[in-house]
C-alpha positions, 0 to 999 in steps of 0.5 A, spaced: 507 784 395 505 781 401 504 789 406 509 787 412 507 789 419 513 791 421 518 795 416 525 793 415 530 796 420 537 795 416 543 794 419 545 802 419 538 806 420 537 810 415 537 816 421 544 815 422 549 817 417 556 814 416 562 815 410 560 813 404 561 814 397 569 816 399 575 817 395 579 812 399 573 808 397 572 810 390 580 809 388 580 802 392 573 800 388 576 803 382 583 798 383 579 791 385 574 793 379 580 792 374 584 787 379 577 783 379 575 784 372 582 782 368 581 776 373 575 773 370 576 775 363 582 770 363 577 765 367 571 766 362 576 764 356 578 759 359 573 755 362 567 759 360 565 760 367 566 766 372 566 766 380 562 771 384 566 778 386 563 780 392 565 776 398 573 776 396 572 784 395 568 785 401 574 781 405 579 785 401 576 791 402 575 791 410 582 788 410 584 795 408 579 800 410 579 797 417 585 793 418 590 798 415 586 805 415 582 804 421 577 805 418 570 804 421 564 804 415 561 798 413 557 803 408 565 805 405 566 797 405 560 796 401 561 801 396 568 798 395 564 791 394 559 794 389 565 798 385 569 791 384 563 786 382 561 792 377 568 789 373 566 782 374 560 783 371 563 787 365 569 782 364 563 776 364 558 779 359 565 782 355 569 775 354 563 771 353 561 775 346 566 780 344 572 774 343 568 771 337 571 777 333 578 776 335 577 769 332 574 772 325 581 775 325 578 782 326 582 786 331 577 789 333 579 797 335 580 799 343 575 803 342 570 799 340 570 794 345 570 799 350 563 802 347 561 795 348 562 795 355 560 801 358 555 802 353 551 794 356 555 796 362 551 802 364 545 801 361 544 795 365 545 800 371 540 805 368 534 799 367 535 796 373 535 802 378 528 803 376 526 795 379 529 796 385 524 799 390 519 793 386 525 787 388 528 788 393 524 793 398 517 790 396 519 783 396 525 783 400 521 778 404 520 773 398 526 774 393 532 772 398 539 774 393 544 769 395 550 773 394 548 779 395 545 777 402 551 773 404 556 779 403 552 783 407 553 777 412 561 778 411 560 786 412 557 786 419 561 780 421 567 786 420 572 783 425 573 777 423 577 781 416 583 780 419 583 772 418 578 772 411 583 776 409 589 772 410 585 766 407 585 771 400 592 773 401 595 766 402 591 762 396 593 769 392 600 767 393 598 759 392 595 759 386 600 766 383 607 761 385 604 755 382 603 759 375 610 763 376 613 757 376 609 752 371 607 757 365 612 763 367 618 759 369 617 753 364 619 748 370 614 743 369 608 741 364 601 744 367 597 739 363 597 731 364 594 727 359 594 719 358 591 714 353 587 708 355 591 701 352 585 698 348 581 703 347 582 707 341 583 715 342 581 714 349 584 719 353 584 721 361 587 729 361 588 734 368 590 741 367 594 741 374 592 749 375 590 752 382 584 756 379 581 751 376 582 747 383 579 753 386 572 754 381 570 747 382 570 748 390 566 755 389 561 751 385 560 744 389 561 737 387 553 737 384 555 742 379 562 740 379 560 732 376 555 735 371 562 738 367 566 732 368 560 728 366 559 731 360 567 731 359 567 723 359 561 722 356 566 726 349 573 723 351 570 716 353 564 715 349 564 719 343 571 720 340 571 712 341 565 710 338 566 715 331 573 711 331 570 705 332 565 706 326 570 710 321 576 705 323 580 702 316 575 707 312 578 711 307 572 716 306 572 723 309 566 726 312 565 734 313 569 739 316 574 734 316 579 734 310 582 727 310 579 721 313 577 720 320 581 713 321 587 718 320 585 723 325 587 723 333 583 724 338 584 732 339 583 732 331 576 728 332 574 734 338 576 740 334 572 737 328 565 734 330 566 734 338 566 742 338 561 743 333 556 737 337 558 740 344 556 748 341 548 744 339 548 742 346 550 749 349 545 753 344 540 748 345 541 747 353 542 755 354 534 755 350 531 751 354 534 754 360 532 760 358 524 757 356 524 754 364 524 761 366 518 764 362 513 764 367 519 768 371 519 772 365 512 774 364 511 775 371 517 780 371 514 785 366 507 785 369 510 787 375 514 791 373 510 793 369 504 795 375 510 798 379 510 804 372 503 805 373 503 806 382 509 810 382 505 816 384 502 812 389 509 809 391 511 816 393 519 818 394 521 817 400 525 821 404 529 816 407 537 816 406 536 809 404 531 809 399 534 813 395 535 812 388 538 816 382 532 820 380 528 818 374 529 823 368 537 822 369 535 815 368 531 816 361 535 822 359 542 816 360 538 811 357 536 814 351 542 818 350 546 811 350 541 808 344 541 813 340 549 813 340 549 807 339 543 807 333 548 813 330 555 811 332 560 808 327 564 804 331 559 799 332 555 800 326 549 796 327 544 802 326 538 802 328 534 796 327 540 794 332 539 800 337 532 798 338 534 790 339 538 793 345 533 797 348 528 791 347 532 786 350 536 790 354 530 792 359 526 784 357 532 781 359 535 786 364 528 785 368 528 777 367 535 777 370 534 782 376 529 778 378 532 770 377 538 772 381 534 774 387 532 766 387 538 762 385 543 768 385 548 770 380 551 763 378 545 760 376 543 765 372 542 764 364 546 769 361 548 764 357 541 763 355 538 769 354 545 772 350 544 766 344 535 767 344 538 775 342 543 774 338 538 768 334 532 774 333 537 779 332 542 775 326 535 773 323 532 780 324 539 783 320 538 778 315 532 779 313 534 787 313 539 785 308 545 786 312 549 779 311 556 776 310 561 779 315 558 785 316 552 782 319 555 777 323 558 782 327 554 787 328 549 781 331 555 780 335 555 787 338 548 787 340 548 780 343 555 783 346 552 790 349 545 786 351 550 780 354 554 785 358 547 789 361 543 783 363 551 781 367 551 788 370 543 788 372 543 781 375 550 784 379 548 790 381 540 787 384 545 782 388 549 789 390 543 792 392 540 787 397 547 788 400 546 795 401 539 795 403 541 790 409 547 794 411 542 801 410 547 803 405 544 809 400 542 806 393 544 813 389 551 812 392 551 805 390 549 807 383 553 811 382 559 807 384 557 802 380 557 806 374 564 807 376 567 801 376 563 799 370 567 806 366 573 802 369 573 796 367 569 797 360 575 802 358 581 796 360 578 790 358 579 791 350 586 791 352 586 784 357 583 782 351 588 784 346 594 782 351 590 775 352 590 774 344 597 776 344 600 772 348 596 765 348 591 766 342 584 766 344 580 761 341 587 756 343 588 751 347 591 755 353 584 759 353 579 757 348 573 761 350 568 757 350 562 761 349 565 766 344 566 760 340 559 758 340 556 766 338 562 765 333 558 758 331 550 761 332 551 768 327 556 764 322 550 758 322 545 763 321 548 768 316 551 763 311 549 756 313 555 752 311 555 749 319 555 742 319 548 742 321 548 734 322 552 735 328 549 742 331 543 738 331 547 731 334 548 736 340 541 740 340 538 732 341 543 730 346 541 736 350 533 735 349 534 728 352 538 730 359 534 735 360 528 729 359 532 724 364 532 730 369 538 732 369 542 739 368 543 740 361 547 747 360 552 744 365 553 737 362 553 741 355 558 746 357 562 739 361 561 736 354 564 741 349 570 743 354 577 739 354 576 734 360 583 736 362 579 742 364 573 738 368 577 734 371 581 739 376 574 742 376 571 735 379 577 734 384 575 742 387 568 740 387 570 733 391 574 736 397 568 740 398 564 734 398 569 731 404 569 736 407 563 738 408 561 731 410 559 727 416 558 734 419 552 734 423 553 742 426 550 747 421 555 753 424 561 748 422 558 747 416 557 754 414 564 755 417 568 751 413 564 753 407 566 760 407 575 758 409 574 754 404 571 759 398 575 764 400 582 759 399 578 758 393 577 765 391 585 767 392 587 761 388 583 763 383 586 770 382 593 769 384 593 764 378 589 769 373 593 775 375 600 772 374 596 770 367 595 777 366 603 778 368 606 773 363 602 775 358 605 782 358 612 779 358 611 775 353 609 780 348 615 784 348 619 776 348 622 776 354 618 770 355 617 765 350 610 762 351 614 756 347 620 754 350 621 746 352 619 745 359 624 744 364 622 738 368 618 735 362 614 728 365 607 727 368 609 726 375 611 733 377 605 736 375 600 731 378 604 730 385 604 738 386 597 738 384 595 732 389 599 737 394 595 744 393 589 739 394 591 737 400 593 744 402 586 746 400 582 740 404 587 742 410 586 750 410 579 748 410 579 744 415 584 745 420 583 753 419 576 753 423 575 753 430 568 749 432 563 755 433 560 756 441 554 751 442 548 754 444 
């Protein structure tokens, strides 16, 4: 926008050239990618939520090239950063949508779930290479792409790999020791719970896992109270109440079959709370998405305007302004809709296929730009998935495609567009890392695409092996986000929902939102157990302490960063280990329902108070006080 003075000079000019898109950096992009992917596809069916990439790979990344290979190139570290965070966008915009057919007990194929991936996973590539001159060149001085400016940050202080990386590796072996022997081993409960005496079907719960620790120090006590806020207002308030007003009555209320007097707690929250908590996160995700339309009308005019001035704009020459030229992206983009308008696997058509080209490059744009503002864990693909498949099962409806059939095809086209909007927002955060190292955006590009072939052809077979071994949709991965597609395409398909309840939740997050405070959060807090909010809150409140009270901004920042990549290691040794058992629970050489060993409360929650004192000491003790001056 604004004509600056003086142009960008980025870390590596673009006279010099450094390795880059290298087969040491390809094939460990490629490992990273899976790893990375396979750990937020379990973190996404567990809490609905997952944590950015980046920085844990540009850490591992330097480790390796530099620490292990000698390697010098910052270029070779971002690729390997930008291959990794392809296959957790993937695994993002996949277990968000696609698991909604496992719960219809549809096994949908191998082959099928791969064609989603990697069909939302390049289009999300292809629609956003065009954007990038207009975002991250042009309003590099406005838009400042909070993770993507932050791993560059990490990639220019590549001397201190060695000790980021040790952080990584440490929590890694936490967090995969604790689930070992908590879920692999049986030798204790990982999940506490206790009623309140007096106070019918109230309940406090503790899920003690490490990933679950680690996620609510990455996300902030802020965030972190908004999800329990939400959990004790369903575990203290509204369970107890509908108790309260049903209590000796013999009447049996829709979706229940017997009587609410007669149903637990966890009966009353599989019953009405879901159903209330999916109102609230539809409604919530809307109104997320409605804040950001002047963002959105901003963001196709712009983009809009930079179509008409591309010749004025003029191709530079520079290695760093380099993108994938324009007729491979139209030839990839078109090609990639008619495939999918023509393909049996998908079957959706072409009223499906024009859907995904509209929304694609709508929401592609949209996201783009918001991650440039308040970063990826902001963004609300949430938000922007339900508002897709709204129009496009009512579209599919109208058309005469109904039932089953017209359920999941809604479900594909939300999932395709989920999927590309994940990877657009992703790879727009990739980008401003490259352009502030001086990476080559071609090569980016196409590293991208990499990562997303990877991950997208092995995140059908997570999901089977998830499926498999714990159930999706049960209590040890309930994916939240798939069951509330799940709910939105049945609701508006057959209208059997309880309505009542859907519009219970929609209201209750219509008046947060008037109270001023973050509904999706609260929503999101409101319809998962409380067992899972809780260890969230408790990584949130470490964070608090050990931020406070500290008047030094590079302290501050110091700690932050020891404590998230602890954080970060704790998350992916427990959801790596996950993937481990549920490949040894498949052949029965474990058996996912054989009696703990040690079976009491106190075991679990003492280790649990333990990994949180390790974190807080991790992150305190592991920094040294920065020079002054």
């Amino acid at each position: 926008m604004n004509q600056k003075s003086k142009p960008f000079v980025p870390y590596v000019p673009a006279a010099k050239s450094l390795p880059e898109l290298t087969v040491f950096a390809v094939i460990l992009g490629i490992v990273l990618a899976i790893v990375f992917g396979a750990a937020n596809a379990y973190l996404g069916l567990k809490i609905g939520l997952t944590v950015s990439a980046s920085i844990p790979a540009a850490v591992i990344s330097l480790a390796i090239l530099r620490g292990i290979f000698r390697r010098k190139s910052i270029l070779e570290n971002n690729i390997v950063q930008t291959m990794t965070t392809a296959g957790e966008a993937v695994a993002a915009g996949a277990i968000f949508t696609i698991p909604a057919l496992y719960l219809w007990d549809l096994s949908p194929s191998q082959s099928m779930i791969a064609f989603i991936a990697l069909t939302g996973g390049l289009l999300g590539v292809f629609m956003m290479v065009p954007l990038r001159r207009l975002l991250i060149v042009n309003e590099h001085e406005t838009l400042p792409y909070p993770e993507g400016t932050a791993c560059a940050e990490v990639l220019k202080s590549g001397e201190k790999g060695g000790t980021s990386a040790r952080l990584i590796f440490s929590g890694f072996i936490v967090g995969g020791l604790f689930k070992a022997l908590g879920d692999g081993l049986k030798l204790f409960k990982t999940s506490v719970e206790t009623k309140i005496i007096g106070y019918k079907n109230a309940f406090l719960g503790l899920d003690a896992m490490p990933a679950l620790l680690g996620v609510g120090y990455i996300i902030g006590p802020r965030i972190a109270g908004q999800m329990i806020a939400g959990g004790l207002l369903a575990s203290l308030v509204f369970i107890p109440m509908i108790s309260f007003f049903v209590s000796g009555s013999p009447t049996t209320f829709y979706p229940a079959e017997q009587p609410i007097s007669q149903l637990s707690a966890g009966d009353i929250y599989a019953n009405y709370i879901r159903y209330i908590g999916a109102g609230a996160v539809a409604m919530a995700g809307l109104i997320t998405l409605a804040k950001t339309l002047p963002m959105l009308f901003t963001s196709i005019r712009d983009t809009v305007s930079a179509m008409r001035k591309k010749g004025q704009a003029g191709i530079s020459y520079e290695r760093t302004d380099r993108d994938i030229p324009t007729p491979y992206l139209i030839i990839g983009i078109t090609s990639l809709i008619l495939v999918i308008a023509f393909t049996p696997i998908t079957d959706v058509g072409i009223i499906g296929a024009l859907a995904i080209a509209i929304f694609g490059f709508l929401f592609v744009a949209v996201a783009s730009r918001i991650v440039g503002i308040v970063g990826s864990s902001s963004m609300p693909v949430s938000g922007m998935t339900i508002a897709t498949l709204l129009i496009v099962t009512i579209i599919f409806k109208a058309s005469g495609m109904s039932g089953q059939a017209g359920m999941v095809a809604s479900i594909i086209v939300a999932a395709i567009v989920c999927v590309a909007l994940a990877v657009a927002g992703d790879i727009s955060q990739d980008l401003k890392t490259g352009y502030l190292v001086g990476g080559t955006p071609w090569k980016q590009q196409i590293a991208m695409m990499i990562g997303v072939v990877a991950s997208g052809l092995l995140i059908g077979y997570f999901l089977v092996l998830f499926d498999t071994a714990y159930g999706i949709g049960g209590n040890e991965l309930p994916a939240p986000k798939a069951v509330l597609m799940k709910i939105i395409a049945e609701g508006l398909m057959s209208g059997n929902l309880p309505w009542e309840l859907i519009l219970i939740g929609a209201a209750l997050a219509i008046s947060l939102e008037f109270l001023g405070i973050n509904s999706l959060t609260i929503a999101v807090g409101f319809y998962l157990p409380l067992s899972v909010s809780a260890p969230i809150m408790i990584g949130g409140i470490v964070r608090w302490v050990t931020q406070s009270w500290i008047k030094n901004d590079g302290l501050r920042k110091l700690r932050e960063e020891t404590g998230t990549l602890f954080a970060s290691g704790l998350i992916a040794g427990e959801a790596l280990i996950s993937v481990i058992i549920a490949m040894m629970i498949v052949p029965g050489w474990i058996n996912p329902d054989a009696p703990v060993k040690i079976d009491n409360d106190i075991l679990p929650f003492s280790l649990f108070l333990g990994l949180t004192a390790l974190l807080w000491f991790v992150t305190v003790k592991f920094v040294k006080k920065p020079e002054q001056g």
